[in-house]
DSSP file (Angstrom, degrees, kcal/mol; ACC not computed):
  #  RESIDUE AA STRUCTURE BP1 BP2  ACC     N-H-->O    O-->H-N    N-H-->O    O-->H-N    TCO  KAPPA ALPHA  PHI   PSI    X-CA   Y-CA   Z-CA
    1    1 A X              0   0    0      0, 0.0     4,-0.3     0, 0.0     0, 0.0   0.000 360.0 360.0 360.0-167.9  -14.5   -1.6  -11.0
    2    2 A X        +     0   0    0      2,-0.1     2,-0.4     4,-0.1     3,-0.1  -0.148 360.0  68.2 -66.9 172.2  -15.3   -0.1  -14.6
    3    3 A X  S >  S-     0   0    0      1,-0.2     3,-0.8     0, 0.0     4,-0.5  -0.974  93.0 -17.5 135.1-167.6  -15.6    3.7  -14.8
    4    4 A X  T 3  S+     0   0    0     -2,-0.4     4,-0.2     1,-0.3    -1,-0.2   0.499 130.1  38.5 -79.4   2.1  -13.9    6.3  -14.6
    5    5 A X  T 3  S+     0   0    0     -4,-0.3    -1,-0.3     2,-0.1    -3,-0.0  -0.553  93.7  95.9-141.2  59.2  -10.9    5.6  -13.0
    6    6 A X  S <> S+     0   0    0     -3,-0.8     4,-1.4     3,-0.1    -2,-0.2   0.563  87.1  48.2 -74.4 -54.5  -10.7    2.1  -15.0
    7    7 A X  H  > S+     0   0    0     -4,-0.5     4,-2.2     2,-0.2     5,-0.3   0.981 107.3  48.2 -84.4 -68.3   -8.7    3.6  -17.4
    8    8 A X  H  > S+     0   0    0     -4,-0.2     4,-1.2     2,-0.2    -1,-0.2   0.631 110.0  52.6 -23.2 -42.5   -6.4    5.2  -15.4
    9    9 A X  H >> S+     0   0    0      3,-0.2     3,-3.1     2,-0.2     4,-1.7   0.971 111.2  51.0 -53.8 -94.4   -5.9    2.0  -13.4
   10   10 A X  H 3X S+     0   0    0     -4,-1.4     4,-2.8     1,-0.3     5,-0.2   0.712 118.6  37.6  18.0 -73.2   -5.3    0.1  -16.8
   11   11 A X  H 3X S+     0   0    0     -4,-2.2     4,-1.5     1,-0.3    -1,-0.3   0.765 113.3  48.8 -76.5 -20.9   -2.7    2.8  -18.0
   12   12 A X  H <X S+     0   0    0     -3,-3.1     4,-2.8    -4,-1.2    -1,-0.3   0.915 106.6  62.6 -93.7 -20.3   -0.8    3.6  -15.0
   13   13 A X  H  < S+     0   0    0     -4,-1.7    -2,-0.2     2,-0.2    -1,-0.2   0.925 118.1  27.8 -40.8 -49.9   -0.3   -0.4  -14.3
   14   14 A X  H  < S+     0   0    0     -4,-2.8    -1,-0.2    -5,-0.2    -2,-0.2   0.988 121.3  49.7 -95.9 -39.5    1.5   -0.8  -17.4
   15   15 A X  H  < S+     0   0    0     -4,-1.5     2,-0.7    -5,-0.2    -2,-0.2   0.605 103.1  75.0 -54.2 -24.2    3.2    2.6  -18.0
   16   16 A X     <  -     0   0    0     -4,-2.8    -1,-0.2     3,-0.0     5,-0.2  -0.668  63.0-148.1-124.6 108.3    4.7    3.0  -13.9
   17   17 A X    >   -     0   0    0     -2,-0.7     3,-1.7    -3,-0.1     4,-0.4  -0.142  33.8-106.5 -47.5 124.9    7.2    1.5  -12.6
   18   18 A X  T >> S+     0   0    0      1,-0.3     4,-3.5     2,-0.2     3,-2.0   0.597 114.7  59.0  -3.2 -64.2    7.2    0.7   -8.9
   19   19 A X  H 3> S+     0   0    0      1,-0.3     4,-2.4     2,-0.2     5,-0.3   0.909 106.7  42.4 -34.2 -62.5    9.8    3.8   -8.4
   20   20 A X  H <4 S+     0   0    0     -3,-1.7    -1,-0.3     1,-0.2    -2,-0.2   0.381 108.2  58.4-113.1  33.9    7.9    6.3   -9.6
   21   21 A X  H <> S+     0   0    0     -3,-2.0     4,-1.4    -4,-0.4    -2,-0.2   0.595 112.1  47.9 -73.3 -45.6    4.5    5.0   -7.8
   22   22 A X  H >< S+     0   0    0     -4,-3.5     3,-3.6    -5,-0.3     4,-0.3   0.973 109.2  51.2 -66.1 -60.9    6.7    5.5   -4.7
   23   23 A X  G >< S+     0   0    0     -4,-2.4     3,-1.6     1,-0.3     6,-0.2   0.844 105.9  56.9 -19.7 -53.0    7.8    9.0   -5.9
   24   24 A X  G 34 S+     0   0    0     -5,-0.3     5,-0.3     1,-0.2    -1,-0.3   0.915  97.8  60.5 -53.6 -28.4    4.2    9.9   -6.4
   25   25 A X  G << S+     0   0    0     -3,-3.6     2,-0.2    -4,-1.4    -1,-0.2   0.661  76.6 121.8 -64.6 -15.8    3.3    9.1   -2.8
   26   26 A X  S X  S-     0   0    0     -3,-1.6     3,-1.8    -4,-0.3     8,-0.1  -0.400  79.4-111.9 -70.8 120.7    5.7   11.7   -1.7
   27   27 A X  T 3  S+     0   0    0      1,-0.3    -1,-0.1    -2,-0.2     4,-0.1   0.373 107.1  58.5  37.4 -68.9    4.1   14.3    0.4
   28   28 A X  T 3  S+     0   0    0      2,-0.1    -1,-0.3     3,-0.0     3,-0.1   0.770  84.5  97.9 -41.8 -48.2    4.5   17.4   -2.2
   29   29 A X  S <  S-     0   0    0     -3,-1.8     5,-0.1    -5,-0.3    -5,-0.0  -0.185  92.5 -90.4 -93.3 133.0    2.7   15.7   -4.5
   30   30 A X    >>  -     0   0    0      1,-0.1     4,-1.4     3,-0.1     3,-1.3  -0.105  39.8-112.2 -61.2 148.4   -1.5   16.5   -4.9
   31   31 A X  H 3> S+     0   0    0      1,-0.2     4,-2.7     2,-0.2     3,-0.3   0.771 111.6  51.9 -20.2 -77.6   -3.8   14.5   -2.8
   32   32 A X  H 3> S+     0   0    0      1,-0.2     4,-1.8     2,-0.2     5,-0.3   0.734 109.1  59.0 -41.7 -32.0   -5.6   12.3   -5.4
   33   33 A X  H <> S+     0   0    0     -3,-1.3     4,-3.5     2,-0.2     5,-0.3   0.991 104.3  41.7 -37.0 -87.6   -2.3   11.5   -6.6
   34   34 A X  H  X S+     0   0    0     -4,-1.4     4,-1.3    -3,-0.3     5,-0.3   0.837 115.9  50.6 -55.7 -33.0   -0.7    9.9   -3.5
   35   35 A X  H >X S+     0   0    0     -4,-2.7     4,-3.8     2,-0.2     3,-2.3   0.913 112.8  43.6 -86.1 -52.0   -3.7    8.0   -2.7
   36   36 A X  H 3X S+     0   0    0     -4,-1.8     4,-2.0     1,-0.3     5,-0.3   0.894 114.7  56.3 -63.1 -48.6   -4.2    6.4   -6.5
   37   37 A X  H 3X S+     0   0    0     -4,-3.5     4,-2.4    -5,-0.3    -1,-0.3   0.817 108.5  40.7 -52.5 -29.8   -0.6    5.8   -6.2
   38   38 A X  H <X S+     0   0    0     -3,-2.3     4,-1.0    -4,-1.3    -2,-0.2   0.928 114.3  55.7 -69.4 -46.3   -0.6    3.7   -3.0
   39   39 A X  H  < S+     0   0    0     -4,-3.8    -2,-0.2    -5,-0.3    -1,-0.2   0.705 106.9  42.8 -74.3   3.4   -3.3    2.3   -4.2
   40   40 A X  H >< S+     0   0    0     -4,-2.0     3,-1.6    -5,-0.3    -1,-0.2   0.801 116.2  55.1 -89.8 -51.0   -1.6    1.2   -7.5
   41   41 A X  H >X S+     0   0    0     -4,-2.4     3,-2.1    -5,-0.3     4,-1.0   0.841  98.9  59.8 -26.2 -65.6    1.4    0.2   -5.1
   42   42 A X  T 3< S+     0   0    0     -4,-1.0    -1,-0.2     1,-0.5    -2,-0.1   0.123 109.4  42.7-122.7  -5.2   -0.8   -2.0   -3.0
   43   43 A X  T <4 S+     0   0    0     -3,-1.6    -1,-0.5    -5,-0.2    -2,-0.2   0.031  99.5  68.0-131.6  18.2   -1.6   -4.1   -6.1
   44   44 A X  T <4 S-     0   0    0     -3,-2.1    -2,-0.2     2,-0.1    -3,-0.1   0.713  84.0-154.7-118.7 -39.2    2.2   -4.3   -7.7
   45   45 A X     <  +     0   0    0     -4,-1.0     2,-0.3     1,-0.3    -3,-0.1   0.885  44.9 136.1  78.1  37.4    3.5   -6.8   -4.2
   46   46 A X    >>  -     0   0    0     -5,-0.4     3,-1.8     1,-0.1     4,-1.2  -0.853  68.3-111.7-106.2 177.7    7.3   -5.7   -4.5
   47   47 A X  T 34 S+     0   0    0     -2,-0.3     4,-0.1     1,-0.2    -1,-0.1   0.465 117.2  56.0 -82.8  21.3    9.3   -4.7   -1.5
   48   48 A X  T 34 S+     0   0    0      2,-0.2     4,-0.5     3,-0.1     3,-0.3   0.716 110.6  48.8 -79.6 -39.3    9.6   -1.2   -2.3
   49   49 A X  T X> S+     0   0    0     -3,-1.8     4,-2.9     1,-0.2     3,-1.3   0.947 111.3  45.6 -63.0 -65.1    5.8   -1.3   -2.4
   50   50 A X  H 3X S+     0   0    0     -4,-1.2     4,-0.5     2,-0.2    -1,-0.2   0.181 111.9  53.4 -34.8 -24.5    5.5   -2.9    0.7
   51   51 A X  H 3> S+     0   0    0     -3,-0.3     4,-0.6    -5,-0.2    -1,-0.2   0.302 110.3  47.3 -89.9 -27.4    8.3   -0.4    2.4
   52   52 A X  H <> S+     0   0    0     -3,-1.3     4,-1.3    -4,-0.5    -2,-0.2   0.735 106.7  58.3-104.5 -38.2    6.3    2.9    1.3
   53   53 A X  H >X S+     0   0    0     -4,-2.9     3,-2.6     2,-0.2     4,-1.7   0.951 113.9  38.4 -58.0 -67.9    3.1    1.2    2.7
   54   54 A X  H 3< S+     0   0    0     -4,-0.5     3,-0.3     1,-0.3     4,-0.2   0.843 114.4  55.1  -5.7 -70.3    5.1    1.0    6.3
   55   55 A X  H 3< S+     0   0    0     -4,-0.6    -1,-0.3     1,-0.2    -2,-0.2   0.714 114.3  39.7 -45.6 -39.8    6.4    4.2    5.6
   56   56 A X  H X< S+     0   0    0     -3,-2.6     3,-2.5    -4,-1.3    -2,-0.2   0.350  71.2 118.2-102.1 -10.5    3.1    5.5    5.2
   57   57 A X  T 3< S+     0   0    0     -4,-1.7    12,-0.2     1,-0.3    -1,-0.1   0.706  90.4  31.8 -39.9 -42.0    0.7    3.9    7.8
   58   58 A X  T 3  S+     0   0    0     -4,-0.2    -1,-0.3    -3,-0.2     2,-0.1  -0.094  79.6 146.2-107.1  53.6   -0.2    7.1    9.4
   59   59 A X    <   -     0   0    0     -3,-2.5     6,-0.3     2,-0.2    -3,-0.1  -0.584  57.0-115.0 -77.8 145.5    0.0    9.6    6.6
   60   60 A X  S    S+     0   0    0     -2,-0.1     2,-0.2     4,-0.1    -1,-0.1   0.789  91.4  92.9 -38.8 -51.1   -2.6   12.5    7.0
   61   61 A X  S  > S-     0   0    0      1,-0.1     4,-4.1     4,-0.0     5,-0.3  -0.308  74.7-144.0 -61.4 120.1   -4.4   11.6    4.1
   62   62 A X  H  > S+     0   0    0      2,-0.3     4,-0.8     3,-0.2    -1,-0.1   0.736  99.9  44.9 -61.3 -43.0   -7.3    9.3    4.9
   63   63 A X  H  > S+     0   0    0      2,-0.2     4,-0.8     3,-0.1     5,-0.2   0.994 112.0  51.6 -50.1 -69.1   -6.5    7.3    1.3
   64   64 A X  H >> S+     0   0    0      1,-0.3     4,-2.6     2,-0.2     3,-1.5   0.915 112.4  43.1 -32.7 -62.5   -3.2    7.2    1.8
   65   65 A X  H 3X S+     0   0    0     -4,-4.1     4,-0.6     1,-0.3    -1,-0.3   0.689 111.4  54.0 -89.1 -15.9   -3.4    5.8    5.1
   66   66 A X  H 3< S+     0   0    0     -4,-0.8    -1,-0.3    -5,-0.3    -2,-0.2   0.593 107.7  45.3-105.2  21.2   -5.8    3.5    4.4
   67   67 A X  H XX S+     0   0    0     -3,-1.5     4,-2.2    -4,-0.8     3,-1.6   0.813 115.1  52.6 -95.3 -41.5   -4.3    1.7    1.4
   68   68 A X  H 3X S+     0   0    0     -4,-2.6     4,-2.8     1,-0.4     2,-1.6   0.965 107.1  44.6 -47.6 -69.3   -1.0    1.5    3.2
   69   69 A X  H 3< S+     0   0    0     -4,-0.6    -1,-0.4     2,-0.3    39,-0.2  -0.072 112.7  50.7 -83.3  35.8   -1.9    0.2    6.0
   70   70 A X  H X> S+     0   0    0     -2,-1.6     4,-1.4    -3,-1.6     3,-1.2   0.368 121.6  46.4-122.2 -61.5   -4.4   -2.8    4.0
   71   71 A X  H >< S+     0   0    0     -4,-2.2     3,-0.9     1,-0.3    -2,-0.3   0.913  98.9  63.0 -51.8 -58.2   -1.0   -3.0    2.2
   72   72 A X  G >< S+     0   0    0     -4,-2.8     3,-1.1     1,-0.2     4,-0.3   0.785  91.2  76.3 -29.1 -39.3    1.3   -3.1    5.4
   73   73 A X  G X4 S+     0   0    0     -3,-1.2     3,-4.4    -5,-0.3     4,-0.3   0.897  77.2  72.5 -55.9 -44.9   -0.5   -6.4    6.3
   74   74 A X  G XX S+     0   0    0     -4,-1.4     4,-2.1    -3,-0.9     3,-1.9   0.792  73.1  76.1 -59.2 -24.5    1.3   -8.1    4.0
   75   75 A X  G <4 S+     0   0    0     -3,-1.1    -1,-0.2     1,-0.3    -2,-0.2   0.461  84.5  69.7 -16.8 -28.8    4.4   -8.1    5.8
   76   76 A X  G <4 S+     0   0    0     -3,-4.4    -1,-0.3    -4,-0.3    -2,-0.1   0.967 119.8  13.0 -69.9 -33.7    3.0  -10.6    7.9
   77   77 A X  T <4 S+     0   0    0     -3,-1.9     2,-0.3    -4,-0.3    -2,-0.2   0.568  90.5 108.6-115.1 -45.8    3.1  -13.1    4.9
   78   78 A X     X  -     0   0    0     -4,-2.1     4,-0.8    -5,-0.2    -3,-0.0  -0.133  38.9-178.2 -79.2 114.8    5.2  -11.8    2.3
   79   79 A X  H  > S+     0   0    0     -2,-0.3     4,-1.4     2,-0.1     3,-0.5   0.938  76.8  66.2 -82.6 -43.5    8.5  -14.0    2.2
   80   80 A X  H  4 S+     0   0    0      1,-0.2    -1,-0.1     2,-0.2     7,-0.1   0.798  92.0  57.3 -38.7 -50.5   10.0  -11.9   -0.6
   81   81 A X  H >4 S+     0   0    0      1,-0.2     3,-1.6     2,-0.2     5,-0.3   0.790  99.3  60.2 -32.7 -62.7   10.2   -8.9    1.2
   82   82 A X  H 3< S+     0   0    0     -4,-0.8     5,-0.3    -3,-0.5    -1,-0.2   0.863 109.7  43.0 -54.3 -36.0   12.6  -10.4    4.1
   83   83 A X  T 3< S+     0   0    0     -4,-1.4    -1,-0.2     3,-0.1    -2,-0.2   0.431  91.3 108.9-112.9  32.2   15.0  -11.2    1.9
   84   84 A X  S <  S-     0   0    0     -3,-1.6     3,-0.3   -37,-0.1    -3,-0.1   0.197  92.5 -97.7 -62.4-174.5   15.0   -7.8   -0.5
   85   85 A X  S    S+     0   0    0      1,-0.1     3,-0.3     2,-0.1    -4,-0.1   0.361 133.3  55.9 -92.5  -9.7   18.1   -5.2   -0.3
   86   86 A X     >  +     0   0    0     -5,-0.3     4,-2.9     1,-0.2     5,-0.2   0.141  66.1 114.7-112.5  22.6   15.1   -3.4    2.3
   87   87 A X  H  > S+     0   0    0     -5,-0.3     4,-3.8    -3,-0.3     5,-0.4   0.901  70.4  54.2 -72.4 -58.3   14.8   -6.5    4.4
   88   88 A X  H  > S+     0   0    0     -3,-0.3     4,-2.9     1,-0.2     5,-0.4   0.990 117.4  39.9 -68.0 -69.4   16.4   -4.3    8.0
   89   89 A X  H  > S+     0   0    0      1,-0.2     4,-1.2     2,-0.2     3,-0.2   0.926 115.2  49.3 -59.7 -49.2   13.5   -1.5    7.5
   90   90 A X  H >X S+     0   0    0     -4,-2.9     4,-4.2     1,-0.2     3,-0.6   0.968 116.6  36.1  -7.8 -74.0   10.9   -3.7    6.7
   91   91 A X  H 3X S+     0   0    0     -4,-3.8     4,-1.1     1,-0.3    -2,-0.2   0.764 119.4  58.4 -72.0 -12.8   11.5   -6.1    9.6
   92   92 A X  H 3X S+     0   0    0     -4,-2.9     4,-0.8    -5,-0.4    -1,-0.3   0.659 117.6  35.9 -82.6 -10.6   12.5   -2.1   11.7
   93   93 A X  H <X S+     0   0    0     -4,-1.2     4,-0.8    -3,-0.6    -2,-0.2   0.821 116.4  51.8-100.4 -59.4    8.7   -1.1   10.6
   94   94 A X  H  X S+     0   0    0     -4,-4.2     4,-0.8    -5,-0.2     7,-0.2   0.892 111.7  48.4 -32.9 -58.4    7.0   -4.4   11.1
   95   95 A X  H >< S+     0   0    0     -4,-1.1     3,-3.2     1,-0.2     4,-0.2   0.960 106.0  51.3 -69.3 -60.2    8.3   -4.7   14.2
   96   96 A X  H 3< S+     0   0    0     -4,-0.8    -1,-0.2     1,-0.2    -2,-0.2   0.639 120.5  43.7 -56.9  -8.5    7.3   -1.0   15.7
   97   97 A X  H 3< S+     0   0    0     -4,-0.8     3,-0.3     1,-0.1    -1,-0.2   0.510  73.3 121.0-119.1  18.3    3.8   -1.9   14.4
   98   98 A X  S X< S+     0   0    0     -3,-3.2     3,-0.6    -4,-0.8     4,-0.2   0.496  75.7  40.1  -7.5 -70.8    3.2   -5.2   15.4
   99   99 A X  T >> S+     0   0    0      1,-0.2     4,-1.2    -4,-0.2     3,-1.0   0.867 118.4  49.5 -65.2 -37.0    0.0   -4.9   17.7
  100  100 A X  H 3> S+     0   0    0     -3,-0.3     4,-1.2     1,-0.2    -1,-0.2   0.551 103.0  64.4 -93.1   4.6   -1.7   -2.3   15.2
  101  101 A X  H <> S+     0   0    0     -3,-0.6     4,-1.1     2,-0.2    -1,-0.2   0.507  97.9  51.8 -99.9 -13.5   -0.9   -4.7   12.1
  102  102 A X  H <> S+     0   0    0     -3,-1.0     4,-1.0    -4,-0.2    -2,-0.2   0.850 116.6  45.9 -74.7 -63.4   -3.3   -7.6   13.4
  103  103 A X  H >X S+     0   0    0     -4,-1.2     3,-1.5     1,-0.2     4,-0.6   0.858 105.3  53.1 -50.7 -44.5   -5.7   -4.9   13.5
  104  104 A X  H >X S+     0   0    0     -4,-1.2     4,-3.1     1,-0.2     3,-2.6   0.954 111.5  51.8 -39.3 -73.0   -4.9   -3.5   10.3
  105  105 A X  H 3X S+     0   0    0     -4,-1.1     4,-0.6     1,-0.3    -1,-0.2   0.419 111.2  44.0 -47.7 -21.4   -5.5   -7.1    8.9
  106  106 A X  H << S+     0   0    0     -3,-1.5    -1,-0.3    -4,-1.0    -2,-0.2   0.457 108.8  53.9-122.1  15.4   -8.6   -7.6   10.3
  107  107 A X  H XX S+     0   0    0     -3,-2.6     3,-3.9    -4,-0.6     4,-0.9   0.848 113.3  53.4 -68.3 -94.1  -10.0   -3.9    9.4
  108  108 A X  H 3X S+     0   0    0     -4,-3.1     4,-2.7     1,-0.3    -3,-0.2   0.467 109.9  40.6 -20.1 -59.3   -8.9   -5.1    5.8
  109  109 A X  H 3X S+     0   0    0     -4,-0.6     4,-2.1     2,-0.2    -1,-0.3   0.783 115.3  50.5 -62.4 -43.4  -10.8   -8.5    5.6
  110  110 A X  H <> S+     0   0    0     -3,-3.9     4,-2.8     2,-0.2     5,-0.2   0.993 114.2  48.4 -80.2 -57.5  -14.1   -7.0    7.3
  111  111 A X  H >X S+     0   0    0     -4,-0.9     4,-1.8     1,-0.2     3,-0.8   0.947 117.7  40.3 -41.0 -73.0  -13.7   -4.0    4.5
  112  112 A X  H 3X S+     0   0    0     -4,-2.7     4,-1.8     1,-0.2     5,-0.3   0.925 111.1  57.2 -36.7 -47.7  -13.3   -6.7    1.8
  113  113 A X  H 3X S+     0   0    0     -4,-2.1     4,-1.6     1,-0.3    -1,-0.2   0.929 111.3  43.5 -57.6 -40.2  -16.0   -9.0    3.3
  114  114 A X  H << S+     0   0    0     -4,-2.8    -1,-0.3    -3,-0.8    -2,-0.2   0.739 109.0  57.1-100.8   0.5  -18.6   -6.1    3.0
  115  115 A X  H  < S+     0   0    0     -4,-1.8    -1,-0.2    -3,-0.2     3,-0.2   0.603 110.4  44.7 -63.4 -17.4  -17.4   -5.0   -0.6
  116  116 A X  H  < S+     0   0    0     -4,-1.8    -2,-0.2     1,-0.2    -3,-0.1   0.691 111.2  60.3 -91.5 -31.3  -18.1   -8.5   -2.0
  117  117 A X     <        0   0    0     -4,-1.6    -2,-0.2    -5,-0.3    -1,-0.2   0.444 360.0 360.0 -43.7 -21.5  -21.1   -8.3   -0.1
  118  118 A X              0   0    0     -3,-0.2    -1,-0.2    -4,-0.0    -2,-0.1   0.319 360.0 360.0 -76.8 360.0  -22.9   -5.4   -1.6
């Protein structure tokens, strides 16, 4: 919502390109960083986006790893994806994380259900 990290949402949506949201996510990079950037990811639905969430499903960081993996869900759905230049890792990522991606999905939706709830 509005706040302080309104604006920042606002600015980095139109100022970053998919690329160098994934770049941010990268490891090196300071905490608060990599998680706003997944979470910025998590809202752009291309397959790059959708490939670093994968990529990222268990990263140490407790942000990180839970925006990915809200983001990772989509895979179930997302038709675009299959048929990207990243269509083989995807569906090699999807696949090794099948069972925990039902879970994932229904973590996500109970999370959502009790933020609209508040």
């Amino acid at each position: 919502g509005p706040g302080a990290g309104g604006g920042a949402w606002g600015a980095a949506r139109g100022e970053v390109t998919v690329a160098q949201l994934v770049a941010l996510t990268a490891p090196g990079e300071p905490p608060e960083r990599r998680a706003l950037a997944m979470q910025l990811l998590a809202c752009s639905y291309e397959p790059e986006a959708l490939l670093t969430a994968l990529r990222l499903v268990d990263d140490p960081l407790p942000a990180v790893r839970a925006a990915a993996r809200g983001d990772a869900c989509r895979v179930l759905w997302d038709r675009a994806a299959a048929r990207s230049p990243h269509a083989d890792e995807i569906r090699a990522l999807a696949e090794r994380h099948r069972e925990r991606l039902t879970v994932w999905l229904a973590e996500t939706r109970r999370r959502n259900r009790a933020l609209r709830n508040r």
